[in-house]
C-alpha positions in Angstrom: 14.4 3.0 -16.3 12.8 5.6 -14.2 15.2 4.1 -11.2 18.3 4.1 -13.3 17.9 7.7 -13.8 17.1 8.5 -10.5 20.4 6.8 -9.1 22.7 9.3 -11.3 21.7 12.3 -10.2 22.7 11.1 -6.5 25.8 10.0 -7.5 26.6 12.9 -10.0 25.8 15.3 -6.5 28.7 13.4 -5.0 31.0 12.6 -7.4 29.7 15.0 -10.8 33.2 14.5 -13.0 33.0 10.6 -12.1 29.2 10.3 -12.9 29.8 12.2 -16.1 32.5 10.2 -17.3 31.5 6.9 -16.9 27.5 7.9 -18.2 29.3 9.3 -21.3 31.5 6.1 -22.0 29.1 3.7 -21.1 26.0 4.6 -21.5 25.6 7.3 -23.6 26.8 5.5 -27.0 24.3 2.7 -25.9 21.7 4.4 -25.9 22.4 6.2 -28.9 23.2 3.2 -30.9 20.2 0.6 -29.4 17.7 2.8 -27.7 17.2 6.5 -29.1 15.8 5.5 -32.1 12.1 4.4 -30.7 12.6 5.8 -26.9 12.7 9.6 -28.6 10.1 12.0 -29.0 8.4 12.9 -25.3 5.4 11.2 -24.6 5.2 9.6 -27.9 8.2 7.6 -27.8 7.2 3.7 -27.0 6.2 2.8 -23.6 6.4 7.1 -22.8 10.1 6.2 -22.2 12.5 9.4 -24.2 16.5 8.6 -23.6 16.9 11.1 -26.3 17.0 13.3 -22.7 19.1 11.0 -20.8 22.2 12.7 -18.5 24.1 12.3 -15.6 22.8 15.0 -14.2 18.8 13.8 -14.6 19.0 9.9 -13.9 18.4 10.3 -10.5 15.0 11.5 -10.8 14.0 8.4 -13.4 15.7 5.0 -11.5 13.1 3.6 -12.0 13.0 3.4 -15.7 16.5 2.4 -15.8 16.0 -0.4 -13.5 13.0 -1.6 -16.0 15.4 -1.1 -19.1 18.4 -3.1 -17.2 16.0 -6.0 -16.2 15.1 -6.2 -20.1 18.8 -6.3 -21.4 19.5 -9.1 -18.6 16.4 -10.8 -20.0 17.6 -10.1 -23.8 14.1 -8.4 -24.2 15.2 -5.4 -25.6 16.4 -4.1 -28.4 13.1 -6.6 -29.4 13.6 -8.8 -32.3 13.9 -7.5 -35.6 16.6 -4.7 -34.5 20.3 -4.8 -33.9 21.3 -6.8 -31.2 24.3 -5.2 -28.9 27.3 -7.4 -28.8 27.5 -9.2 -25.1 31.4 -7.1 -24.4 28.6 -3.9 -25.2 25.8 -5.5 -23.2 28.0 -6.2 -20.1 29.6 -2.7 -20.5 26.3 -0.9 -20.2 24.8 -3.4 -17.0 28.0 -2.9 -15.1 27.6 1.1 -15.6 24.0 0.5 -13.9 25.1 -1.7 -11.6 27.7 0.5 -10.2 26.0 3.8 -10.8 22.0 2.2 -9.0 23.2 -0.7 -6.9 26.4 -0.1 -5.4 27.1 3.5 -4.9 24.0 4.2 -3.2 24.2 6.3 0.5 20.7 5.8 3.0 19.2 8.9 3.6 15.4 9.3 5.4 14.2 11.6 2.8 13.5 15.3 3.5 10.2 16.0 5.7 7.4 17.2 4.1 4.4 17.8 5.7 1.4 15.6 4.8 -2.2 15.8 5.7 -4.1 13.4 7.3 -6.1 10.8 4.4 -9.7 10.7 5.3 -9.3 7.1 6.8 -7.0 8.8 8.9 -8.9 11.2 9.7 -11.9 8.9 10.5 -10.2 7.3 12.7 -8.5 9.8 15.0 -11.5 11.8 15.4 -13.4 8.8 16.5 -10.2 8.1 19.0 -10.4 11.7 20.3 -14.5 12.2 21.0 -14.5 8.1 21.5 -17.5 7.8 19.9 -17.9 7.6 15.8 -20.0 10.0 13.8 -22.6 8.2 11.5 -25.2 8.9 9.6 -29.0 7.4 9.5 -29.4 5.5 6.4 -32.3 2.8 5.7 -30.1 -0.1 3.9 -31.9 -2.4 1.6 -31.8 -6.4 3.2 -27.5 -7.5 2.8 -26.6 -4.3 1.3 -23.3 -2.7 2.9 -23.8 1.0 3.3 -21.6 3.5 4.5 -22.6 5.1 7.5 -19.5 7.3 8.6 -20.6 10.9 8.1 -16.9 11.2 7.9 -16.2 9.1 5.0 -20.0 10.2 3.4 -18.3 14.1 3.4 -14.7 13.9 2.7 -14.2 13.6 -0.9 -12.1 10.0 -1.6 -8.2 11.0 -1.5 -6.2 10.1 -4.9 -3.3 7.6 -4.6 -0.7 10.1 -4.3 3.3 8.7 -6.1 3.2 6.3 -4.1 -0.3 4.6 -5.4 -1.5 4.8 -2.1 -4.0 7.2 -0.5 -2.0 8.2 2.6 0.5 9.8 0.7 -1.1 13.4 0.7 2.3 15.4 0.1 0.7 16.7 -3.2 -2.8 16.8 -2.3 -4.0 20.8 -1.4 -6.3 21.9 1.4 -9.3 22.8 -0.7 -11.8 25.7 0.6 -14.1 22.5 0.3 -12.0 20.5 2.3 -11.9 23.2 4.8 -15.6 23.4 5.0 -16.1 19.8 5.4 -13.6 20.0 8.2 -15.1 22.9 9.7 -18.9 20.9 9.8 -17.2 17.2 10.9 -15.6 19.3 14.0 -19.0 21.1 14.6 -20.7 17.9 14.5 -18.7 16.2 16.4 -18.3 18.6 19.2 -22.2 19.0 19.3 -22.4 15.5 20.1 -19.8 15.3 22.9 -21.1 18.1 24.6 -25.2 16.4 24.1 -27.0 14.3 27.3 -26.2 10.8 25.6 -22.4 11.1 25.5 -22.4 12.7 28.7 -20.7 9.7 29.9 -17.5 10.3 27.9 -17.0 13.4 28.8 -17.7 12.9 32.5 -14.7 10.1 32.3 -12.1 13.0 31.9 -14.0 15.8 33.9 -15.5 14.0 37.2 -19.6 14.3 37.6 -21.2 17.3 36.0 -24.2 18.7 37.9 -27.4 20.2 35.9 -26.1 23.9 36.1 -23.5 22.7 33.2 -20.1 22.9 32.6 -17.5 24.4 35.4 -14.2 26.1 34.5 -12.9 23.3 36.9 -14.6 21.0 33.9 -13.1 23.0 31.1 -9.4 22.9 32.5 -9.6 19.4 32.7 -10.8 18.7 29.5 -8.0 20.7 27.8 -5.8 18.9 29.8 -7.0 16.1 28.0 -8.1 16.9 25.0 -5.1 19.4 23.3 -2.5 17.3 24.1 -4.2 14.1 22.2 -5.3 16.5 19.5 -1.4 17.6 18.7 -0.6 14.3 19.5 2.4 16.0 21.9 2.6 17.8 25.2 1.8 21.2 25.3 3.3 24.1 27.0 1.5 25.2 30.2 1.3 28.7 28.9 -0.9 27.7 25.9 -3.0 25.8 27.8 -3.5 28.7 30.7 -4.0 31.3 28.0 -6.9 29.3 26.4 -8.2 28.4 30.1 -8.0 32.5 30.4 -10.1 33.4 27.2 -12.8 30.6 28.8 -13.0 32.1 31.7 -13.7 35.5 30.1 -16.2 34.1 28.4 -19.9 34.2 29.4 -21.1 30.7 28.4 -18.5 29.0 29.4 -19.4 26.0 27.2 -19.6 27.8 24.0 -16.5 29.8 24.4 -15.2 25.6 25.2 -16.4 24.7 21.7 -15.0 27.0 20.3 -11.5 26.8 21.7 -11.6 23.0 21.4 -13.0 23.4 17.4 -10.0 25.7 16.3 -7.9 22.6 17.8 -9.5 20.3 15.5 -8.9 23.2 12.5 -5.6 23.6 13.8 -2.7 22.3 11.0 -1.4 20.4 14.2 -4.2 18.3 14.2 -5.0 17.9 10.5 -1.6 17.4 9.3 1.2 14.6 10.3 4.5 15.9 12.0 3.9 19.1 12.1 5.6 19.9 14.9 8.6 18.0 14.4 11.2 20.3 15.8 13.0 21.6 12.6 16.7 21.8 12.1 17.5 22.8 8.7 20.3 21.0 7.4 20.5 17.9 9.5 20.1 14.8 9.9 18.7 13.5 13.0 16.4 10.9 14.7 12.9 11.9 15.1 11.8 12.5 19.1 9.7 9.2 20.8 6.2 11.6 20.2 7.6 11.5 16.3 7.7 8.4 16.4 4.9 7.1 18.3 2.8 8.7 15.5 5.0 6.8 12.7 4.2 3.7 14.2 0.4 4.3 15.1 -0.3 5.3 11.5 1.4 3.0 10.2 0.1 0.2 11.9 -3.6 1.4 12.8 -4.1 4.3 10.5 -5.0 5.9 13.7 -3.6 8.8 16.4 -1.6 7.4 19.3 -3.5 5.3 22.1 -2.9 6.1 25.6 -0.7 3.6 26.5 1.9 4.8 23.6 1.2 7.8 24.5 2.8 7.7 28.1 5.4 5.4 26.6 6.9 8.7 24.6 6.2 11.0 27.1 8.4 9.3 29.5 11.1 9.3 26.8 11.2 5.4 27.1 9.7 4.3 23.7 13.4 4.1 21.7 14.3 1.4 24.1 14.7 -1.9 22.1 12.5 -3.8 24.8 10.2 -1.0 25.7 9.2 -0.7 21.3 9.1 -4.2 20.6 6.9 -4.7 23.8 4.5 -2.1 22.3 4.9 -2.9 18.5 3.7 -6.5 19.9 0.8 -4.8 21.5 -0.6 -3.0 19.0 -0.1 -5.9 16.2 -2.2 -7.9 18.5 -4.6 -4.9 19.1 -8.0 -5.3 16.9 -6.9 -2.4 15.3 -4.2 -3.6 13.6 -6.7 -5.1 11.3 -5.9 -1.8 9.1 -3.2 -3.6 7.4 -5.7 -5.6 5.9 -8.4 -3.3 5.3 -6.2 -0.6 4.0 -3.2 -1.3 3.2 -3.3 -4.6 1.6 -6.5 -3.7 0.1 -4.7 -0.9 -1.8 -1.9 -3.0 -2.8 -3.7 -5.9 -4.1 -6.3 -3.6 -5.2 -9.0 -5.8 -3.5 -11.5 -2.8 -3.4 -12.6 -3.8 -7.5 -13.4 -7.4 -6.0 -17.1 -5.9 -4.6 -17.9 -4.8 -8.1 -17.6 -8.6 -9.6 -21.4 -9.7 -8.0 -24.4 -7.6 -8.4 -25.1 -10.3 -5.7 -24.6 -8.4 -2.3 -23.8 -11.7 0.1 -21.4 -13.3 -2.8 -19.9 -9.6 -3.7 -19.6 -9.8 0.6 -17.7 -13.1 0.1 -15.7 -12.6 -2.5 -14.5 -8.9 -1.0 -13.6 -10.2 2.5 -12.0 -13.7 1.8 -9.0 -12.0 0.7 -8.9 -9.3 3.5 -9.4 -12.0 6.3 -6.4 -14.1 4.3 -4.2 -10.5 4.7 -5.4 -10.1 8.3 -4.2 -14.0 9.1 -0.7 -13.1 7.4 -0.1 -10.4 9.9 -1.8 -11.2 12.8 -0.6 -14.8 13.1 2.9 -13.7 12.1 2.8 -16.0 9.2 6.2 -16.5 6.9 5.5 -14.2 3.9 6.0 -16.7 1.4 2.7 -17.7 2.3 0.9 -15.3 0.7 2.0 -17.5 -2.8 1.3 -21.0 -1.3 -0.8 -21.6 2.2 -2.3 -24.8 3.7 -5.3 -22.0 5.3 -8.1 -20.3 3.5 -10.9 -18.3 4.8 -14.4 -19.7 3.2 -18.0 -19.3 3.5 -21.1 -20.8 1.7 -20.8 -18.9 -1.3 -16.8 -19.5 -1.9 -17.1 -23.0 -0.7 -17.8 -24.8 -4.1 -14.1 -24.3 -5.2 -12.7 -25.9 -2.0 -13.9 -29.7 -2.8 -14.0 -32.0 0.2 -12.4 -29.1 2.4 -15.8 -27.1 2.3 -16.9 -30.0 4.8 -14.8 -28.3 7.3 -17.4 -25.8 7.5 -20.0 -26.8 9.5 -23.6 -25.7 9.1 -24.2 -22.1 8.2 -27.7 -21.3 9.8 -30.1 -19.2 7.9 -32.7 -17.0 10.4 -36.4 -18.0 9.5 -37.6 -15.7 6.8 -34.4 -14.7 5.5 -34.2 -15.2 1.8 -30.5 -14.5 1.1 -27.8 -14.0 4.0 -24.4 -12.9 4.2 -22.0 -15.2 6.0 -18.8 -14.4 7.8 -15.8 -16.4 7.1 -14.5 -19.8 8.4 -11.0 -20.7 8.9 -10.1 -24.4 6.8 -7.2 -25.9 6.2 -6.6 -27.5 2.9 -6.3 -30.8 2.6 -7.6 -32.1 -0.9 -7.5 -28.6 -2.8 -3.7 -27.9 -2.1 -3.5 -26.2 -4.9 -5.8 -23.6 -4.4 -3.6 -22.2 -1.4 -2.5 -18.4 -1.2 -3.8 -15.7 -2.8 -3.1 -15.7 -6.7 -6.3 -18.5 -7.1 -8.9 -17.1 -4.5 -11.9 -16.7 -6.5 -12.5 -12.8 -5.8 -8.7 -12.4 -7.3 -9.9 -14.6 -10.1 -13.3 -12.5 -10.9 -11.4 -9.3 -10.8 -9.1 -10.1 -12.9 -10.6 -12.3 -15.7 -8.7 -13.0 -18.9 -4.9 -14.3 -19.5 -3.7 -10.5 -19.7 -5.4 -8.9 -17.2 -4.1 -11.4 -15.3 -0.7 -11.7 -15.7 -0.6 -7.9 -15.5 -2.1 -8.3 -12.0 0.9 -11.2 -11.1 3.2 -9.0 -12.5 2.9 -5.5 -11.2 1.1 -6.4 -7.6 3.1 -9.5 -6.5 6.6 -9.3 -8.7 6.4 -5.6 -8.6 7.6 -5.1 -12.0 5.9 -2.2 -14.1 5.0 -2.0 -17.7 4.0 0.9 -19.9 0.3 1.3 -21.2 -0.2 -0.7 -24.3 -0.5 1.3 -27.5 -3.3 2.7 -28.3 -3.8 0.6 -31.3 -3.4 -2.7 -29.8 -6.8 -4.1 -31.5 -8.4 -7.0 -30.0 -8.1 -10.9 -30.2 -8.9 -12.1 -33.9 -11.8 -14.3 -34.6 -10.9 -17.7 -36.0 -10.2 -17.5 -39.9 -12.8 -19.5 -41.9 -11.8 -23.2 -42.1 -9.7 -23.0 -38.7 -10.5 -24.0 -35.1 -7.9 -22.2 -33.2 -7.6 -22.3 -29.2 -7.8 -18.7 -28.1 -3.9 -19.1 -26.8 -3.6 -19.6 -30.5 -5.6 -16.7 -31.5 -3.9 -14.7 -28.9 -0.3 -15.3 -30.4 -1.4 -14.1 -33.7 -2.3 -10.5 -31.9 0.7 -10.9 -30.4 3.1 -11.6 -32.9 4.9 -7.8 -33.3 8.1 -7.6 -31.8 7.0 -4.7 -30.2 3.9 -6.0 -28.3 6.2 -9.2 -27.7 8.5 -7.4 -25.6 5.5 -7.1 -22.9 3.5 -10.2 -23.6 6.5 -12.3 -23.2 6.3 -10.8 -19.6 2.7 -11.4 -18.9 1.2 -14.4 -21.2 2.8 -17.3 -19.1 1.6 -16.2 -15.9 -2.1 -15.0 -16.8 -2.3 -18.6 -19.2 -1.3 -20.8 -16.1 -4.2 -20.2 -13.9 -6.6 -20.9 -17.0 -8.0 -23.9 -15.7 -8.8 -22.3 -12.0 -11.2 -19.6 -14.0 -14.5 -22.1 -13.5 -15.5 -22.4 -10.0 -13.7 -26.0 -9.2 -10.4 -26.7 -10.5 -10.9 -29.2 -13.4 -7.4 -31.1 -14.1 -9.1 -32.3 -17.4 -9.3 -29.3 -18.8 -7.2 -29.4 -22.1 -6.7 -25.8 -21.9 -2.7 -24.7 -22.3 -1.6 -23.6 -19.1 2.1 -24.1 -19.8 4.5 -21.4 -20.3 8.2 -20.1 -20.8 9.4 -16.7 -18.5 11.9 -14.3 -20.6 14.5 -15.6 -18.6 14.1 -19.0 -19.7 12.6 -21.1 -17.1 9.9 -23.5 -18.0 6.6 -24.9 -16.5 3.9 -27.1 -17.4 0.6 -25.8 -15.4 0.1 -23.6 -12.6 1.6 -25.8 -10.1 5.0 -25.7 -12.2 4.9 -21.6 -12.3 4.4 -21.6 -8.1 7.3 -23.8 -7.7 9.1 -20.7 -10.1 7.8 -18.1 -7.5 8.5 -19.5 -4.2 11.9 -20.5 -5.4 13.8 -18.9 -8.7 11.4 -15.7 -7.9 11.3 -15.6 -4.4 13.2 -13.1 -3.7 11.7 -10.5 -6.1 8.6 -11.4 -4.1 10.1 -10.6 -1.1 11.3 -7.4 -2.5 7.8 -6.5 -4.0 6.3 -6.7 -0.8 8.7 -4.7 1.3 8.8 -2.3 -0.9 5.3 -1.9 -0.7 5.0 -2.1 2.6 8.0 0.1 3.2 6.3 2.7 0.7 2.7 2.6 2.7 4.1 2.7 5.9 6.5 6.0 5.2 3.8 7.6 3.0 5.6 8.5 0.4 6.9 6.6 -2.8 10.6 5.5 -2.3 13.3 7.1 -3.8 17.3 6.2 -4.7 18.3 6.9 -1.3 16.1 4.3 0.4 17.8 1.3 -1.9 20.5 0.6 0.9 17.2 0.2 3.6 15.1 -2.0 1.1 18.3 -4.3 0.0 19.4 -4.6 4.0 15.5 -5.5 5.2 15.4 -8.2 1.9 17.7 -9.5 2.5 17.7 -10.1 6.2 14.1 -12.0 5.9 15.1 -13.9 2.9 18.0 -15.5 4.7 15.6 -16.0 8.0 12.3 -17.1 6.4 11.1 -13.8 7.4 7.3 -13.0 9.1 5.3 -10.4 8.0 5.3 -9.2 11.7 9.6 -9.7 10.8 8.7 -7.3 8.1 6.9 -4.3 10.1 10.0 -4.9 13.0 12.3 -4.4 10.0 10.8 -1.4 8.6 9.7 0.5 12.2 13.7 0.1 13.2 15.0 1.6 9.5 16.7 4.9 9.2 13.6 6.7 6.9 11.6 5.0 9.5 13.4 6.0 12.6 15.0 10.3 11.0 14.3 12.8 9.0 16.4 15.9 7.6 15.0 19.1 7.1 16.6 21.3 3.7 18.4 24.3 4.5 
C-alpha cells in the first residue's frame, strides 16, 4: 500500500487534474465501499494501514502500502472472508487504476543528494586504509570465544538500520557530541600510533627514511601530499595544501603542529561524511564526476575508501570508460575485500547476525554463523546464477554442521584437533551434494533453521527476506497455539488452524503457513522422509505442493521472478544507501528484468546496478 501511495503523488506533480480524476473514479469509491471501514482510525486501524487519509496528492509517499493492498486483491485476500466481496468489473477497475498510476507512468530519477555519514563499519575500514594499520584493543578471550578487538567498533555506538533496514543508510542518523568525542579519541589514537617507533615503517613508505632528529618539513609536505587527498577521497587544491604546509612550518614542533593539522582532516565533514564534496548544482540533473563515483562503487562493494589503483583511475578521468570500469569492478570483486558483501550486506539482509545467539556453544554458534556467510561469499565471488541461492549442488560444512549432510560429510576429510584442545572451532569445507540434494541453498542450512524455529517464524523469514513481501505486526491479542481439548490428539498443524481460524488473522497466515509448514521435517538435524509431519501446503494464489521439494519447484519457477526482484531490490537499496523510492521503479523493472531473461549472476547484478541512473547521478533541489 505504502508503494501505491507513493506512486500518486509523482504522477499528481506531473499530471495533478489527471491524477485527481482517475484516484476519484476509481479508487476513491473503492476504498470507501471495501476498505475504510477497518483501514480507518491512525495507528489503530488493522495492520496500521488508515485509507480513510488516502489522496492523490499523498499516494506517492505510501507506494508501498498500495502495492501490498493490490497484491492482496490479485490474490482475493482482501476484503477477507466474511465481508463484501467487490464485483470482478469493480476489482479490475481499481487494479488497472494502480497499475497505470504505480507501474506504468513512472519517470527514473537518482533521488536528491543528501549527505550521509560514514556507518561505523565504514568508518573502520577507511581509517584502517588511511594509517594501514587497524586499531585494536588488548583483550584476554576465554579458549573459542570471538571477541571484538577493533577499538573502533568497541567505541562507536552500533548504527540503527536507517529506512532502508540497513545500517549504512545514515541520512537520519545525527552527529552526537558523543559521537564527536569518540571521533575526536579514534583520530588521536590513531595518529599516536602512526607517528610511534613500530609503525615507523608505514610512514617512512610515503616520506623516504627519517633520521633520529624526527620529522622534517620535507617529511610533512609529503605526507599531506598523501594523506589529505586519500582522506577527502579527491584532489586538493594546491593552495590548501601550501597554506597547511605554512601553518607547520610556523610551528615549533613540527610534528605536533602535523597532528594536529592531519587530526582536523580526520574531524573534517569531508572525511566523516560520503559526497560531501560533490560539486552542487541546484536544480539539475547530472552524472556524478569519476571521484563520485569511485567512492559509490568502493563502498558499495568493500564498505571501504577508495584503493589506490581506483584512485588514479578517477583522477585521470578514465574510470566512466565501459572497459576501463568493468576492468576495475572485476578487480575489486576478486579483491579479498569484497568479502563485505557477505559479511555485511547479506548478513543484514538475511539477518544472519541472530544465527550466533542460537548455541551457547562457541565452535557450533562459530559454525552455524559462518556457513551461511561463506554460502553468500561463494554466490558473489564465484559469479554464481542467483537462483542459486534457493537451490545449490555446494554447501560450506564443518564437523559440527556435518550430521545434516549424510554421506556428503565424507567429503570432508579429517578435521585435526591440536593435543590438549578440548573443544575447537573449525573453518568451513567446500562439498558438493550428492545424496542430500535437498538440503541445497540457503532456506534449509541449519543456522537459518535454529534462527528461525517454528512454522511462523519461519514463513515470516521466507516471506519478507527472500520474496520481499511485508506484513503488518500481528495484533496484539493474537494469543498462543491452544492445547489439545480433552479426548483429542490433534497434530499441532491442527491446533494451529484453530488459532488461526478468524478471517482476519487468515489474511496473513494464508501468506505464511505453507511456507514455514514445508520445511517441518528439516527442523531435526538429518532430514527424516518418514516423518508423518504435514509439510504440504496451498499459496493464496492457488498453487499447490506436497513437501518442501514441491514449494522449491514454486520458487525457482512460478516465483522466480519475485525472487529476483527481492534481491535486487535489496541489493539496489544497500548499495545506494538509502530505501528506494517511486522514482527508482523504472531502474529496478529494467535490471529484473534483464537477469531474468539471461539467467543473471550475482556479479550480473552488481554490473547492473553500478551502470544505473541513481547509481551513476544525482540532482541537487533548488
Amino acid at each position: 500500500m505504502q508503494r501505491f501511495v507513493l506512486l500518486i503523488l509523482a504522477l499528481a506533480a506531473v499530471r495533478p487534474a489527471l491524477a485527481d480524476d482517475r484516484f476519484d473514479v476509481a479508487a476513491k469509491p473503492f476504498l470507501t465501499k471495501y476498505c475504510v471501514k477497518c483501514h480507518s482510525g491512525g495507528k489503530k486501524a488493522k495492520g496500521e494501514v488508515d485509507f480513510s487519509t488516502a489522496s492523490a496528492a499523498n499516494a506517492a509517499s505510501r507506494f508501498e502500502q498500495w502495492e501490498f493492498a493490490a497484491e492482496l486483491l490479485r490474490d482475493g485476500q482482501m476484503p477477507p472472508d466474511g465481508e463484501t466481496q467487490p464485483t470482478d468489473a469493480e476489482r479490475s477497475r481499481f487494479l488497472e487504476w494502480y497499475e497505470v498510476t504505480f507501474e506504468k507512468s513512472v519517470e527514473p530519477h537518482p533521488g536528491y543528494f543528501k549527505p550521509r555519514r560514514l556507518c561505523a563499519n565504514e568508518y573502520r575500514n577507511t581509517l584502517r586504509s588511511l594509517f594501514g594499520f587497524d586499531l585494536e584493543v588488548a583483550i584476554i578471550e576465554a579458549e573459542q570465544t570471538v571477541a571484538e578487538t577493533s577499538l573502533v567498533m568497541k567505541l562507536l555506538p552500533t548504527d540503527p538500520p536507517g529506512a532502508s533496514g540497513f545500517r549504512n543508510d545514515t541520512h537520519t542518523s545525527p552527529l552526537t557530541t558523543v559521537l564527536w568525542d569518540q571521533y575526536s579519541y579514534l583520530a588521536d589514537a590513531g595518529l599516536e600510533e602512526l607517528f610511534s617507533k613500530k609503525r615507523r615503517e608505514i610512514v617512512e613508505k610515503t616520506t623516504g627514511p627519517i633520521s633520529e632528529t624526527g620529522l622534517t618539513m620535507a617529511h610533512a609536505r609529503k605526507l599531506l601530499e598523501s594523506f589529505v587527498p586519500r582522506a577527502r577521497r579527491r584532489p586538493v587544491a594546491r593552495e590548501k595544501l601550501k597554506k597547511i604546509v605554512e601553518r607547520i612550518a610556523e610551528a615549533e614542533d613540527i610534528e605536533a603542529a602535523l597532528k594536529i593539522e592531519l587530526k582536523a582532516v580526520l574531524m573534517s565533514p569531508a572525511f566523516l561524511y560520503r559526497g560531501f564534496l560533490v560539486d552542487r548544482s541546484p536544480g539539475k540533473q547530472f552524472a556524478v564526476d569519476d571521484f563520485e563515483l569511485a567512492e559509490r562503487l568502493s563502498y558499495f562493494l568493500w564498505a571501504d575508501m577508495p584503493d589506490e589503483a581506483l584512485f588514479e583511475v578517477a583522477r585521470q578521468g578514465e574510470l566512466k570508460k565501459p572497459k576501463v570500469f568493468a576492468g576495475q569492478l572485476k578487480r575489486m570483486l576478486d579483491s579479498p575485500k569484497s568479502r563485505n558483501l557477505a559479511d555485511d550486506f547479506a548478513v543484514q539482509w538475511l539477518t544472519l547476525d541472530q544465527i550466533a545467539k542460537q548455541s551457547k556453544r562457541p565452535p557450533q554458534a562459530h559454525a552455524l554463523r559462518t556457513q551461511p556467510r561463506d554460502f553468500a561469499h561463494y554466490l558473489f565471488a564465484e559469479d554464481r546464477p542467483l537462483m542459486e541461492l534457493i537451490d545449490s549442488r555446494t554447501a560450506f560444512v564443518n564437523p559440527f554442521t556435518a550430521g545434516h549432510y549424510g554421506k556428503d560429510r565424507q567429503q570432508l576429510g579429517a578435521f585435526n584437533k591440536p593435543r590438549g584442545v578440548e573443544v575447537k572451532a573449525f573453518p568451513n569445507r567446500k562439498i558438493n551434494l550428492v545424496h542430500t540434494k535437498s538440503r541445497g541453498g540457503i532456506l534449509t542450512m541449519p543456522g537459518i533453521l535454529e534462527m528461525n524455529r517454528g512454522p511462523v517464524i519461519r514463513g515470516t523469514w521466507i516471506l519478507e527476506r527472500i520474496l520481499g513481501e511485508h506484513l503488518p505486526d500481528p495484533p496484539p491479542d493474537v494469543g498462543q497455539i491452544p492445547h489439545n481439548p480433552r479426548g483429542e490428539k490433534l497434530t499441532f498443524r491442527e491446533r494451529f488452524e484453530l488459532h488461526r481460524s478468524k478471517p482476519s488473522c487468515a489474511v496473513c497466515h494464508d501468506r505464511i503457513d505453507p511456507l514455514g509448514f514445508a520445511l517441518q521435517k528439516y527442523e531435526s538435524q538429518n532430514f527424516n522422509p518418514k516423518s508423518t509431519a504435514d509439510t504440504s501446503g496451498q499459496l493464496p494464489n492457488g498453487e499447490k505442493f506436497e513437501d518442501f521439494t514441491g514449494l522449491k519447484k514454486v520458487l525457482l519457477t512460478t516465483r522466480r521472478e519475485q525472487i529476483i526482484r527481492n534481491i535486487v531490490e535489496r541489493t539496489l537499496s544497500y548499495a545506494l544507501c538509502r530505501k528506494l523510492k517511486l522514482h527508482d521503479r523504472p531502474t529496478v523493472d529494467r535490471i529484473v528484468k534483464t537477469l531474468s531473461e539471461s539467467d543473471g549472476t550475482w556479479q550480473d547484478l552488481v554490473r547492473e546496478i553500478t551502470v544505473s541512473l541513481p547509481f551513476r547521478e544525482t540532482a541537487f533541489r533548488e
